[in-house]
mmCIF file of the N, C-alpha and C atoms, coordinates in Angstrom:
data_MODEL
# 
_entry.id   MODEL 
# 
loop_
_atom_site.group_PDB 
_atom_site.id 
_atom_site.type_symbol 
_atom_site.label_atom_id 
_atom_site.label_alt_id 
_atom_site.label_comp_id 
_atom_site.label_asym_id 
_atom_site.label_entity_id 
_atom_site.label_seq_id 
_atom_site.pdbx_PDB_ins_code 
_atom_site.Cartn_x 
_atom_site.Cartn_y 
_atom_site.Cartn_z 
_atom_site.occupancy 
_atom_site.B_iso_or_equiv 
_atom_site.pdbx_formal_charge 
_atom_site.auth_seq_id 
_atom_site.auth_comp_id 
_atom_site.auth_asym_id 
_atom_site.auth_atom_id 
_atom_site.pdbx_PDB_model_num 
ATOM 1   N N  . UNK A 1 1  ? 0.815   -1.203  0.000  1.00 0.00 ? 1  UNK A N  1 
ATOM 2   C CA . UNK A 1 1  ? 0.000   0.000   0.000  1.00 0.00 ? 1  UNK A CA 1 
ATOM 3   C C  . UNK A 1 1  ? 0.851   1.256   0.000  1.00 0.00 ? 1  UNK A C  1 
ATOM 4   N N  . UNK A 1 2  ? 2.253   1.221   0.871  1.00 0.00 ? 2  UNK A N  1 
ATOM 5   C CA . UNK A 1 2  ? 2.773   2.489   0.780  1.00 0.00 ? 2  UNK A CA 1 
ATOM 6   C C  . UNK A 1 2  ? 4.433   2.273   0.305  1.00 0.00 ? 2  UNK A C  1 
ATOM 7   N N  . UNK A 1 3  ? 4.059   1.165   -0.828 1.00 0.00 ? 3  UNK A N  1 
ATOM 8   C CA . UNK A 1 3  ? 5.760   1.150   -1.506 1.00 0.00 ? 3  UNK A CA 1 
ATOM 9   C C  . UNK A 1 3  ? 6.831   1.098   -0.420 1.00 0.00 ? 3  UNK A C  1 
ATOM 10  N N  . UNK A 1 4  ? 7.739   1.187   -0.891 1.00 0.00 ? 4  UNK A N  1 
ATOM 11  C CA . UNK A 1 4  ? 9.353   0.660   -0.340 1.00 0.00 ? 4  UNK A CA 1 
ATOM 12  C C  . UNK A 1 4  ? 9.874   1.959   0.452  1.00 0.00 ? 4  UNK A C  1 
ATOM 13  N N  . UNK A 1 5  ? 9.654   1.621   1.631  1.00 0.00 ? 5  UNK A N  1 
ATOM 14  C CA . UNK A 1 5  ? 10.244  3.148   2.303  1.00 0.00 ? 5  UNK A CA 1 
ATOM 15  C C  . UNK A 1 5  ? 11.588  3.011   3.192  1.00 0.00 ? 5  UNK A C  1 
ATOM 16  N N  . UNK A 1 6  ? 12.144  2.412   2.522  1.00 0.00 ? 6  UNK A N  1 
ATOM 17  C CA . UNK A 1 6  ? 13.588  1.902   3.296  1.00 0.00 ? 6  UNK A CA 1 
ATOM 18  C C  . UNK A 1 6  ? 13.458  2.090   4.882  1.00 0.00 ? 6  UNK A C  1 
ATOM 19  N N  . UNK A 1 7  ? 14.489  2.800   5.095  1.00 0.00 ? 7  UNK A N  1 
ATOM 20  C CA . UNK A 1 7  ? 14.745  2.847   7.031  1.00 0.00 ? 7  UNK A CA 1 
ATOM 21  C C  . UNK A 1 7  ? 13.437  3.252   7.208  1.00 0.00 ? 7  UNK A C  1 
ATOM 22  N N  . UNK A 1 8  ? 12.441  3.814   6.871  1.00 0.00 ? 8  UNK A N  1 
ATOM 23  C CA . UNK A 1 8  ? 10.868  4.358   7.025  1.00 0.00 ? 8  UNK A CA 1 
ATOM 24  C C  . UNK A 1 8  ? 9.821   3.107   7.533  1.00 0.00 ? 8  UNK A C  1 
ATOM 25  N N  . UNK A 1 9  ? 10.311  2.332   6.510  1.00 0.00 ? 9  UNK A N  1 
ATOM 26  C CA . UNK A 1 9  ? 8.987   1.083   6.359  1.00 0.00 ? 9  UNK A CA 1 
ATOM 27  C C  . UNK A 1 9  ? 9.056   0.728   7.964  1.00 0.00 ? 9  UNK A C  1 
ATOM 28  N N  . UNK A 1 10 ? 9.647   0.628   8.879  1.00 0.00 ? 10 UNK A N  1 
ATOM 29  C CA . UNK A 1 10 ? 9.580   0.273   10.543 1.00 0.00 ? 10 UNK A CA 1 
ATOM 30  C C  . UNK A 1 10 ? 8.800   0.785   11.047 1.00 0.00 ? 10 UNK A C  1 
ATOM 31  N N  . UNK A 1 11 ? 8.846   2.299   10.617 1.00 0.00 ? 11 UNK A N  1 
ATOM 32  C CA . UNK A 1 11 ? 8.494   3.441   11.921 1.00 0.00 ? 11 UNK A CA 1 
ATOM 33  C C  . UNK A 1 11 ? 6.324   3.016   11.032 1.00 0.00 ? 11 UNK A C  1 
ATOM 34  N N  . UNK A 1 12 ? 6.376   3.377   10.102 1.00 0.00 ? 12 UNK A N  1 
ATOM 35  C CA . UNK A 1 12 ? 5.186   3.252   8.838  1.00 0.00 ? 12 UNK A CA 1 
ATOM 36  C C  . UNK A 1 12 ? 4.171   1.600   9.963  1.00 0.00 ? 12 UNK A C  1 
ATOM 37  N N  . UNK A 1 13 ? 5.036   0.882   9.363  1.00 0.00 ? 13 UNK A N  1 
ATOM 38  C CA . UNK A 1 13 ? 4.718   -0.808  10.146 1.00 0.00 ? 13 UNK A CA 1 
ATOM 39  C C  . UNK A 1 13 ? 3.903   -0.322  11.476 1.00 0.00 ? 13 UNK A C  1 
ATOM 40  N N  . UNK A 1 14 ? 4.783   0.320   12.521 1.00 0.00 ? 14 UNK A N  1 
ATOM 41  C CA . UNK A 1 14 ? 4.742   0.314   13.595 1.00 0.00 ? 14 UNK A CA 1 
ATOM 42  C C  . UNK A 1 14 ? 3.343   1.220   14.041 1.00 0.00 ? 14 UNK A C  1 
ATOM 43  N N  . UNK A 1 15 ? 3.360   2.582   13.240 1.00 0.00 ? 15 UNK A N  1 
ATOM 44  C CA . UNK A 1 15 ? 2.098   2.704   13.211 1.00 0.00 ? 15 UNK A CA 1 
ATOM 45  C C  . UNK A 1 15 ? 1.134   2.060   12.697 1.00 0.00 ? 15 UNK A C  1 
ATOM 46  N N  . UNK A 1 16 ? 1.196   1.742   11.764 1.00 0.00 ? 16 UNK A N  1 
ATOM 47  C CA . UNK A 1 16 ? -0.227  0.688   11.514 1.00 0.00 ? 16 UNK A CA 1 
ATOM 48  C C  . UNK A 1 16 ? -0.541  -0.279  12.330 1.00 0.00 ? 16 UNK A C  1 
ATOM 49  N N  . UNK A 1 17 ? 0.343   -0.940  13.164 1.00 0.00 ? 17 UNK A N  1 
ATOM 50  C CA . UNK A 1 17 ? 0.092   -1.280  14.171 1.00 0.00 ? 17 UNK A CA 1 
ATOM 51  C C  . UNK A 1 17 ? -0.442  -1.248  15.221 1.00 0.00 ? 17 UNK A C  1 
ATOM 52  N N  . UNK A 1 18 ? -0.065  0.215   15.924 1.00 0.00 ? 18 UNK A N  1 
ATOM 53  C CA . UNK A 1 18 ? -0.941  0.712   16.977 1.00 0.00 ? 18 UNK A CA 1 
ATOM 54  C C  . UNK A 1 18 ? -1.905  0.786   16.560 1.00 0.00 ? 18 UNK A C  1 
ATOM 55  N N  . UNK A 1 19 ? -2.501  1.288   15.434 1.00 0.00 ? 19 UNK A N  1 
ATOM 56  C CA . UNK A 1 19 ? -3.947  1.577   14.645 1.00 0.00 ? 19 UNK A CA 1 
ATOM 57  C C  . UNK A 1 19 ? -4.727  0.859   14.978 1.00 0.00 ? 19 UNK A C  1 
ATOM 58  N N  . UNK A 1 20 ? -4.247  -0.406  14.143 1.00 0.00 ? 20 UNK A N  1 
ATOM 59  C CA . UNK A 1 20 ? -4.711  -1.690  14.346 1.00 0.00 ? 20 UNK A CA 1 
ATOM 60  C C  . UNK A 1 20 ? -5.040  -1.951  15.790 1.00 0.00 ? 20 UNK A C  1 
ATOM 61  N N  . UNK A 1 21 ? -4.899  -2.183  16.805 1.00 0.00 ? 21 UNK A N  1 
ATOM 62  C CA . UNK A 1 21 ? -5.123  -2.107  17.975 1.00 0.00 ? 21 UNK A CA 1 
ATOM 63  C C  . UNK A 1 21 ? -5.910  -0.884  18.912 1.00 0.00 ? 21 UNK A C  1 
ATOM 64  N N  . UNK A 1 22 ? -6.038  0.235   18.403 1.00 0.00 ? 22 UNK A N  1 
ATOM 65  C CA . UNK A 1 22 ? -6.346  1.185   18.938 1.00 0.00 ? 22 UNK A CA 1 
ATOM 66  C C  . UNK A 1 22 ? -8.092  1.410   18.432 1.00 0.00 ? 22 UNK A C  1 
ATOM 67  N N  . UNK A 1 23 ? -7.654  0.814   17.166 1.00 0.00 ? 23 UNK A N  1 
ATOM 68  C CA . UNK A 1 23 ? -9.374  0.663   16.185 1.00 0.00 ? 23 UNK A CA 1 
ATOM 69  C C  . UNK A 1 23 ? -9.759  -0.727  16.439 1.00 0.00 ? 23 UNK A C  1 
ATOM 70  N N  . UNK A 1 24 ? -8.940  -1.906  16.621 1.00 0.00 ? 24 UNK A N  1 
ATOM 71  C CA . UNK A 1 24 ? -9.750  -3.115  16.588 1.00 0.00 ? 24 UNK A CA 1 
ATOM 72  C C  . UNK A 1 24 ? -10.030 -3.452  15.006 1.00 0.00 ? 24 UNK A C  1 
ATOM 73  N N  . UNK A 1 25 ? -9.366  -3.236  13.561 1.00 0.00 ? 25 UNK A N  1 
ATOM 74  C CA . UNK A 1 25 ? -10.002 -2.925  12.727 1.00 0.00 ? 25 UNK A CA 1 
ATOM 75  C C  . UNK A 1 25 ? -8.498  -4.183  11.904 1.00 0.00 ? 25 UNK A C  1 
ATOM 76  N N  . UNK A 1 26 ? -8.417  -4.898  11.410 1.00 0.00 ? 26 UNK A N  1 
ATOM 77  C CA . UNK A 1 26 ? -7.259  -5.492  10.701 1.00 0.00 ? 26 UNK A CA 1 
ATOM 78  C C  . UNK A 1 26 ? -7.239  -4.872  9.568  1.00 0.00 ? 26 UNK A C  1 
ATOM 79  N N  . UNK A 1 27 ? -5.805  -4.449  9.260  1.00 0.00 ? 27 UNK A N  1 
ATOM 80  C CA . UNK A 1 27 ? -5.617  -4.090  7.426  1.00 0.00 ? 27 UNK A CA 1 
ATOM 81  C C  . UNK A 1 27 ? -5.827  -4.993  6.853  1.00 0.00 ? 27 UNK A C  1 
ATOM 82  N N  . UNK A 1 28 ? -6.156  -4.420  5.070  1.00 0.00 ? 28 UNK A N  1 
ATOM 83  C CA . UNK A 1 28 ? -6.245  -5.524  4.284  1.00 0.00 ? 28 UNK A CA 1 
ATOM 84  C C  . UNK A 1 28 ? -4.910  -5.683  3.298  1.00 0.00 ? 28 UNK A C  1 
ATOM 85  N N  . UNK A 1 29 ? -4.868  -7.211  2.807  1.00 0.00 ? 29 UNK A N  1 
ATOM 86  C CA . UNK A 1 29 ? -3.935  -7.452  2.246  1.00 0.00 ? 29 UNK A CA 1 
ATOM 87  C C  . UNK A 1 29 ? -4.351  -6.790  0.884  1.00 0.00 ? 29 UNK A C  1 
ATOM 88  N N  . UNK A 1 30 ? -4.081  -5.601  -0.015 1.00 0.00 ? 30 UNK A N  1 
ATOM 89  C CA . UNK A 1 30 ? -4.709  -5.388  -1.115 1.00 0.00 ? 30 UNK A CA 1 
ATOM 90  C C  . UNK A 1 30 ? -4.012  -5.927  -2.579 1.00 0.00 ? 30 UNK A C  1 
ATOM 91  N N  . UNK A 1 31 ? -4.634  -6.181  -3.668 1.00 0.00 ? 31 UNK A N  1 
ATOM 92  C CA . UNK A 1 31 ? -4.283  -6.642  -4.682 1.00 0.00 ? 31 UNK A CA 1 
ATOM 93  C C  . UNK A 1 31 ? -4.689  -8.293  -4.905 1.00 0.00 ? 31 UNK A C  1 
ATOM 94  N N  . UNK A 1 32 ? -5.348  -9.072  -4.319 1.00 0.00 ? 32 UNK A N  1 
ATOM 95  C CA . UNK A 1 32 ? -5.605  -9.823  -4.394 1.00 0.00 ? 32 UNK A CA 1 
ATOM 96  C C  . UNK A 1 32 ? -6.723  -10.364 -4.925 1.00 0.00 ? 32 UNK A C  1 
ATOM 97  N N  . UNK A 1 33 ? -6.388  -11.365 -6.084 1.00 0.00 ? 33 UNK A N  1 
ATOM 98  C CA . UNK A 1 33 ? -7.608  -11.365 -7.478 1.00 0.00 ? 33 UNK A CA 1 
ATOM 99  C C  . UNK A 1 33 ? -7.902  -12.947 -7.527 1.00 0.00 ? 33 UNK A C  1 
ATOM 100 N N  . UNK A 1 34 ? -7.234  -13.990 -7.014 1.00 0.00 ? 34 UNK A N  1 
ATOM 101 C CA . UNK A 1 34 ? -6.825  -15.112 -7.318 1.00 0.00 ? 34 UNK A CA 1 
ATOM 102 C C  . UNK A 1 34 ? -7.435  -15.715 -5.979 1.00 0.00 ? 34 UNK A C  1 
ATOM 103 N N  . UNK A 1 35 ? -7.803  -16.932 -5.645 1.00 0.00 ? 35 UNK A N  1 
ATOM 104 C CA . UNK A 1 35 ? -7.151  -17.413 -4.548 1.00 0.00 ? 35 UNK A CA 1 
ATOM 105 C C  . UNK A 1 35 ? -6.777  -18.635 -4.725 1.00 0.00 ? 35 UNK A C  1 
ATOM 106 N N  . UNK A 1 36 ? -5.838  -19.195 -4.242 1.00 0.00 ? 36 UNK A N  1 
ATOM 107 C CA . UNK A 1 36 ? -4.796  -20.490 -4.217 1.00 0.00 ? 36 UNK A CA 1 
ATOM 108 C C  . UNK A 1 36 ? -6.026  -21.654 -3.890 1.00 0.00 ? 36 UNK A C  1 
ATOM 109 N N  . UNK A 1 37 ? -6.275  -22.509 -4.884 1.00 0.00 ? 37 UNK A N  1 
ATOM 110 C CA . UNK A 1 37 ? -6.650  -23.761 -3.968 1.00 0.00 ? 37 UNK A CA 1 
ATOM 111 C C  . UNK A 1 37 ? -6.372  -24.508 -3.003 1.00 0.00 ? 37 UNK A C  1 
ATOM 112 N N  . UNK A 1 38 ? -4.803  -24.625 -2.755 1.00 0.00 ? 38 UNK A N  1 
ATOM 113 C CA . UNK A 1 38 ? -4.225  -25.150 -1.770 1.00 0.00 ? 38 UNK A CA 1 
ATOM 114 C C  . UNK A 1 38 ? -4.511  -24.243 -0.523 1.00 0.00 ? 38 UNK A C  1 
ATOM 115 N N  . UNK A 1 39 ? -4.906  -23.005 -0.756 1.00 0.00 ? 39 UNK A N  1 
ATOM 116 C CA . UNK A 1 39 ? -5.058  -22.589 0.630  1.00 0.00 ? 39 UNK A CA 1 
ATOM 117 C C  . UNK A 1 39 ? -6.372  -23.230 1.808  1.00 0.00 ? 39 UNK A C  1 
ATOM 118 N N  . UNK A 1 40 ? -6.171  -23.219 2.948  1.00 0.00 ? 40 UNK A N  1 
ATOM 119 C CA . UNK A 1 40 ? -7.021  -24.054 3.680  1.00 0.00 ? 40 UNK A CA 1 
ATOM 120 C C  . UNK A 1 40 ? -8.032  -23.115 3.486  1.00 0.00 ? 40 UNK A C  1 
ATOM 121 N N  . UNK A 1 41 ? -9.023  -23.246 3.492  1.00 0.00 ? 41 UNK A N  1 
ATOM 122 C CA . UNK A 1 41 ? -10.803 -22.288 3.529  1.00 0.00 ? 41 UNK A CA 1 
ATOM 123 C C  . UNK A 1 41 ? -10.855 -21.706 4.934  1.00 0.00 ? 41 UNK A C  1 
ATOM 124 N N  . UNK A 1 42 ? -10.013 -22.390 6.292  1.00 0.00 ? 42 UNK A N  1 
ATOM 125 C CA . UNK A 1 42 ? -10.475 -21.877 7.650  1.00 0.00 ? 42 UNK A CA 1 
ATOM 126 C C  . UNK A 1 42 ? -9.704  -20.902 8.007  1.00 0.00 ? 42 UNK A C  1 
ATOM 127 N N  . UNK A 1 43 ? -8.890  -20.797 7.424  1.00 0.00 ? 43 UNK A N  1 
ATOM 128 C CA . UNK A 1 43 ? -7.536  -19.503 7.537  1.00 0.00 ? 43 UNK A CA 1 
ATOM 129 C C  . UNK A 1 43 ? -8.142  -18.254 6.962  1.00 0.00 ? 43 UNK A C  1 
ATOM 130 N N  . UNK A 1 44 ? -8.085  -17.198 7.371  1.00 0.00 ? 44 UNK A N  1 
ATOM 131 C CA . UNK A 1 44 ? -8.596  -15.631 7.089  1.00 0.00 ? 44 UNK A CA 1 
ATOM 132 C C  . UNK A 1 44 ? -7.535  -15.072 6.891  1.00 0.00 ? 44 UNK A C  1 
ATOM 133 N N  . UNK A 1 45 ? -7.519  -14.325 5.419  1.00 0.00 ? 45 UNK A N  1 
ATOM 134 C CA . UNK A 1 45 ? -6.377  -13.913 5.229  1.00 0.00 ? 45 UNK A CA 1 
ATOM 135 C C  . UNK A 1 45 ? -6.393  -12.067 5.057  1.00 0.00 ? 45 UNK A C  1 
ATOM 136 N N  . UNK A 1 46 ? -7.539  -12.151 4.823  1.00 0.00 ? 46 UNK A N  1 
ATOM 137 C CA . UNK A 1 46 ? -8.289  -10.215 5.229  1.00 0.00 ? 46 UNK A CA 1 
ATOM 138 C C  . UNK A 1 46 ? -7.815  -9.696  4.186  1.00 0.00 ? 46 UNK A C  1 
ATOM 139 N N  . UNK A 1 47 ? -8.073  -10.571 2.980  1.00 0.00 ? 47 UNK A N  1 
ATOM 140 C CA . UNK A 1 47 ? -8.208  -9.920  1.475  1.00 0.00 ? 47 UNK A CA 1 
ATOM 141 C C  . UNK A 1 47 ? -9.073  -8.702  0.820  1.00 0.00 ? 47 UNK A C  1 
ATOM 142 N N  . UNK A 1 48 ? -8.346  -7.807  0.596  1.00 0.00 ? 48 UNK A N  1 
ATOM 143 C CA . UNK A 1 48 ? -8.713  -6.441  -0.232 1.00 0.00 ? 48 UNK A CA 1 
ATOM 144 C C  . UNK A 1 48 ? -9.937  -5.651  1.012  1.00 0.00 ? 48 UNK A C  1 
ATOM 145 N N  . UNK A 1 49 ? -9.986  -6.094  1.843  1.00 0.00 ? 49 UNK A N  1 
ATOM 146 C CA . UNK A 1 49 ? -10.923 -5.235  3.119  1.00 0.00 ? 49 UNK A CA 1 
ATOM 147 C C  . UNK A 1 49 ? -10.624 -5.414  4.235  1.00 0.00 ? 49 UNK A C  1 
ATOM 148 N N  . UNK A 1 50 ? -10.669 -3.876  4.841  1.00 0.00 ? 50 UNK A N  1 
ATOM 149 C CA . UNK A 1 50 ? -10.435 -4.486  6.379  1.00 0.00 ? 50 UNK A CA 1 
ATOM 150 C C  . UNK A 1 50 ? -11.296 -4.772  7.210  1.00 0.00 ? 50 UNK A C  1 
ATOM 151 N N  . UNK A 1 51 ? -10.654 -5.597  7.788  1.00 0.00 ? 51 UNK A N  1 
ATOM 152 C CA . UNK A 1 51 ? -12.033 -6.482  9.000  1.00 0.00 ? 51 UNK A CA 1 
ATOM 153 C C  . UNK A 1 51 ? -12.093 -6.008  10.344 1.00 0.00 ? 51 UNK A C  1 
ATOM 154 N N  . UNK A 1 52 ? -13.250 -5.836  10.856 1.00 0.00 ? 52 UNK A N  1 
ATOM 155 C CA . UNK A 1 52 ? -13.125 -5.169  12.767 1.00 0.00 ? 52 UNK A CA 1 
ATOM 156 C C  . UNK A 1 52 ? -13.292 -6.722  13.370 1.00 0.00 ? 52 UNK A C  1 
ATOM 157 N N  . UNK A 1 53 ? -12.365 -6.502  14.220 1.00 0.00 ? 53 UNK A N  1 
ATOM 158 C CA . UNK A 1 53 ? -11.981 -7.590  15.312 1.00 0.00 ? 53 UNK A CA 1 
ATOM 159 C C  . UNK A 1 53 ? -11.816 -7.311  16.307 1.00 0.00 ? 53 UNK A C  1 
ATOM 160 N N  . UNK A 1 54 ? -11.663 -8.332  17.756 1.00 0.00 ? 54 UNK A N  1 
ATOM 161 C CA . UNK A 1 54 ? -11.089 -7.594  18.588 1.00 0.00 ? 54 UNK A CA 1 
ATOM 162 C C  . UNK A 1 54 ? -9.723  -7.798  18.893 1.00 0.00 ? 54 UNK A C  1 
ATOM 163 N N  . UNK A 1 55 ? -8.695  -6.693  18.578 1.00 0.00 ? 55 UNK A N  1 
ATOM 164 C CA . UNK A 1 55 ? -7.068  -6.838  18.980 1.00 0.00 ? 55 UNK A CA 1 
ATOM 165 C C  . UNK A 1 55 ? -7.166  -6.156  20.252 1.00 0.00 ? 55 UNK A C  1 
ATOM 166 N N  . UNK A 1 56 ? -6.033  -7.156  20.832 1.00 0.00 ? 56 UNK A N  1 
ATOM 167 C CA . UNK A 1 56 ? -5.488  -7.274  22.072 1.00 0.00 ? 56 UNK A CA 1 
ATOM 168 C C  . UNK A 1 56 ? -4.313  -6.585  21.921 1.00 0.00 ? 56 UNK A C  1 
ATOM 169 N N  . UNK A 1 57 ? -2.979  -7.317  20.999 1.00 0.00 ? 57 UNK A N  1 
ATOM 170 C CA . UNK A 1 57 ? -1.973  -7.185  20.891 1.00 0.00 ? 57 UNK A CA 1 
ATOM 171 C C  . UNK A 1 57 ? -1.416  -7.582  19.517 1.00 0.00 ? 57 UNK A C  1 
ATOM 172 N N  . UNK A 1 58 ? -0.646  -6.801  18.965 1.00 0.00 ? 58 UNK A N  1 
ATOM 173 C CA . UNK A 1 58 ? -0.223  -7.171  17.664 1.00 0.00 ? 58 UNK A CA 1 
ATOM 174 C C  . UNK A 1 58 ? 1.488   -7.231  17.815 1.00 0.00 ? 58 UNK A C  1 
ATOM 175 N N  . UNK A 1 59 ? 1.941   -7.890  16.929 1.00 0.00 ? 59 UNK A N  1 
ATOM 176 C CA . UNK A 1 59 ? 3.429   -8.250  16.578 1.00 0.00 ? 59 UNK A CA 1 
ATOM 177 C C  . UNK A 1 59 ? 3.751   -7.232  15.494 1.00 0.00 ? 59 UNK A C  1 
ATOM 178 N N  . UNK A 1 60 ? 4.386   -6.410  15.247 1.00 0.00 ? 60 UNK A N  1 
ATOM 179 C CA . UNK A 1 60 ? 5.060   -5.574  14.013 1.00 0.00 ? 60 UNK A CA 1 
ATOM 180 C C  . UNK A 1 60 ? 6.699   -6.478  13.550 1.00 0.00 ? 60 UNK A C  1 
ATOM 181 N N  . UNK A 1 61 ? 7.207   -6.706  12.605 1.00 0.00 ? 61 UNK A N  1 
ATOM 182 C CA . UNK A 1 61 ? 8.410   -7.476  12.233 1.00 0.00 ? 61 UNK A CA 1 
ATOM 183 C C  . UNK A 1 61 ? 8.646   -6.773  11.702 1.00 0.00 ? 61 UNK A C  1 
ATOM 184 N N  . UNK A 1 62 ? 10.237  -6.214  11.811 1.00 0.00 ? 62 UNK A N  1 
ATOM 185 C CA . UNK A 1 62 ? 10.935  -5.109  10.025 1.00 0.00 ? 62 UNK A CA 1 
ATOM 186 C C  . UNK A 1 62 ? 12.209  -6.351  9.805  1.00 0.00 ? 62 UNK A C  1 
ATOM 187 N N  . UNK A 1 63 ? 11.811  -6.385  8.778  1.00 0.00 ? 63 UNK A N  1 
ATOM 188 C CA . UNK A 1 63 ? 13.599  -6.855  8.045  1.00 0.00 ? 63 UNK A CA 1 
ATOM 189 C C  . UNK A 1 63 ? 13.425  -6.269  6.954  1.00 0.00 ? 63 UNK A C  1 
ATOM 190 N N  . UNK A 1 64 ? 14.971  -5.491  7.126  1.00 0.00 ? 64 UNK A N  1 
ATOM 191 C CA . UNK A 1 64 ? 15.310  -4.469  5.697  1.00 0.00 ? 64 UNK A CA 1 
ATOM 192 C C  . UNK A 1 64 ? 16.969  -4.691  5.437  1.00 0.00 ? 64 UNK A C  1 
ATOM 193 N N  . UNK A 1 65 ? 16.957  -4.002  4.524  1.00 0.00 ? 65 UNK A N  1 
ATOM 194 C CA . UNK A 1 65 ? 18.339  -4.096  3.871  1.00 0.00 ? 65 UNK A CA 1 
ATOM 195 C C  . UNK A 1 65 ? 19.040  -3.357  4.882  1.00 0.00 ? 65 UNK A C  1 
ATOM 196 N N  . UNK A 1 66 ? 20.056  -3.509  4.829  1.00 0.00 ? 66 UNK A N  1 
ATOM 197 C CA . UNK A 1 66 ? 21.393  -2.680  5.715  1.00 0.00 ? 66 UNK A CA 1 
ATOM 198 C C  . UNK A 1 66 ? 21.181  -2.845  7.213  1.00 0.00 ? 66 UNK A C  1 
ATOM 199 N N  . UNK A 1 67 ? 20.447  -4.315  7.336  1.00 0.00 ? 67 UNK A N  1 
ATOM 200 C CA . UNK A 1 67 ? 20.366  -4.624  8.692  1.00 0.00 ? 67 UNK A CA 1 
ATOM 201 C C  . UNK A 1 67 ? 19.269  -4.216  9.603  1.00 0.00 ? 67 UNK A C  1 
ATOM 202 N N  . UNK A 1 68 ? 18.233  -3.258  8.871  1.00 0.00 ? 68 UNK A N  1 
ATOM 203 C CA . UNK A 1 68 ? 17.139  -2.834  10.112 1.00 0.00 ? 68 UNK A CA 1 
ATOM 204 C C  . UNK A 1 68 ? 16.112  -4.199  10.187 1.00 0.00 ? 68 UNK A C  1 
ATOM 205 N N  . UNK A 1 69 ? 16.383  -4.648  11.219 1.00 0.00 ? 69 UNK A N  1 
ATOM 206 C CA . UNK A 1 69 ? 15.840  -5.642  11.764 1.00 0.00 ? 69 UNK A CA 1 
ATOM 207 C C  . UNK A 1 69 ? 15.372  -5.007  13.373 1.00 0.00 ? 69 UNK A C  1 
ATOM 208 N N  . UNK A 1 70 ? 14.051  -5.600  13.278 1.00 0.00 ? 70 UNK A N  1 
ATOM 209 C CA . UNK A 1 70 ? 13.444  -5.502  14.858 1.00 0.00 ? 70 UNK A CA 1 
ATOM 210 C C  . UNK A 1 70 ? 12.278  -5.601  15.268 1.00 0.00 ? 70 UNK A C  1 
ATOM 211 N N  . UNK A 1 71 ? 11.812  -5.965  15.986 1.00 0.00 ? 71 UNK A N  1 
ATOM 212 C CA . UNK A 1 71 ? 10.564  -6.654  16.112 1.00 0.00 ? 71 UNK A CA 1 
ATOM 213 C C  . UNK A 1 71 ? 9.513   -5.455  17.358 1.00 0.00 ? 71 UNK A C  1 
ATOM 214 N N  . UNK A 1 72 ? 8.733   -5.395  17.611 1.00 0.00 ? 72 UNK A N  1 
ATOM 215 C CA . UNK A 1 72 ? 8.073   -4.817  18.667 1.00 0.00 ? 72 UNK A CA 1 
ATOM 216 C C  . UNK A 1 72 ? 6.489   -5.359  18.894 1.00 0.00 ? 72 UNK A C  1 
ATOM 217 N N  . UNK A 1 73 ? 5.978   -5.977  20.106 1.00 0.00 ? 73 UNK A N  1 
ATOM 218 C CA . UNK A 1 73 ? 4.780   -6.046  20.609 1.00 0.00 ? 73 UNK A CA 1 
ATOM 219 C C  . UNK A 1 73 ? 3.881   -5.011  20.835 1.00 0.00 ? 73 UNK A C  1 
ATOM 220 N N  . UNK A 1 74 ? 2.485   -4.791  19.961 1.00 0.00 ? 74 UNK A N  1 
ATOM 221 C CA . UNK A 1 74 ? 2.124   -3.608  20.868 1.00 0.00 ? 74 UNK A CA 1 
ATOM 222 C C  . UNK A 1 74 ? 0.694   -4.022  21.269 1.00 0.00 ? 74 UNK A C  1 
ATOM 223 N N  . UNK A 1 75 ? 0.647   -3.578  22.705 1.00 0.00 ? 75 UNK A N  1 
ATOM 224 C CA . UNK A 1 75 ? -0.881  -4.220  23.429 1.00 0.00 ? 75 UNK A CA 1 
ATOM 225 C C  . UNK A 1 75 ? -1.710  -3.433  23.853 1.00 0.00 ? 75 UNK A C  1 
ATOM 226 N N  . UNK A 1 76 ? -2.907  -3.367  23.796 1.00 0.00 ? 76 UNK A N  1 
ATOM 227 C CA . UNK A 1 76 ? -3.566  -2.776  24.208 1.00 0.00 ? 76 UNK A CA 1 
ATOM 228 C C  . UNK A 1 76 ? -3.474  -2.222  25.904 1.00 0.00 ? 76 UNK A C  1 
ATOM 229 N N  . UNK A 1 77 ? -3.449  -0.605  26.038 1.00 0.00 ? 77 UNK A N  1 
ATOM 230 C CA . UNK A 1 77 ? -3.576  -0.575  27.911 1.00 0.00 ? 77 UNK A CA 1 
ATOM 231 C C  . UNK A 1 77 ? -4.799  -0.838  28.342 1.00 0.00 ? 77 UNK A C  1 
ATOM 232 N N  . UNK A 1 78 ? -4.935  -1.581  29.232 1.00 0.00 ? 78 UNK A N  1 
ATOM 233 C CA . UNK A 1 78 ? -6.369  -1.422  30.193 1.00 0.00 ? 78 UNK A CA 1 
ATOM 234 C C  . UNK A 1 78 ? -6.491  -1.488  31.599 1.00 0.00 ? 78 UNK A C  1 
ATOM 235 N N  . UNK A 1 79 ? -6.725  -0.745  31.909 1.00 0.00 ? 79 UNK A N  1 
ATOM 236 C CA . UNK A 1 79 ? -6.569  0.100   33.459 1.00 0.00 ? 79 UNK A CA 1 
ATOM 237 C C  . UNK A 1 79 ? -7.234  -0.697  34.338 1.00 0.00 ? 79 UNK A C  1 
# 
């Protein structure tokens, strides 16, 4: 959705992340026209729409060139 943003794509990730958690709302995977037969039918893969769910906590992953690697948990607060 927002192209190759080198050292960027982390910080980019990371917000969509909180989003994701802050809305309860999953991104969608967009571009998707096909689907694989081999894929199992019970697996949700949140093709071309996003879905409201309820997030707790999400995982963000970066691996990029020149080593930006790093991972971060982000969870919902509740008081």
């Amino acid at each position: 959705m927002t192209g190759h943003l080198l050292g960027a794509a982390g910080a980019i990730e990371a917000i969509a992340t909180v989003m994701a958690v802050v809305t309860d709302e999953v991104p969608s995977t967009i571009n998707h026209f096909t689907d694989d037969p081999a894929f199992d039918p019970k697996l949700n893969f949140t093709f071309n729409k996003p879905q409201k769910r309820t997030i707790d906590a999400a995982l963000s992953n970066t691996f990029g060139f020149g080593g930006h690697n790093a991972s971060i948990i982000i969870k919902k607060y509740k008081s």
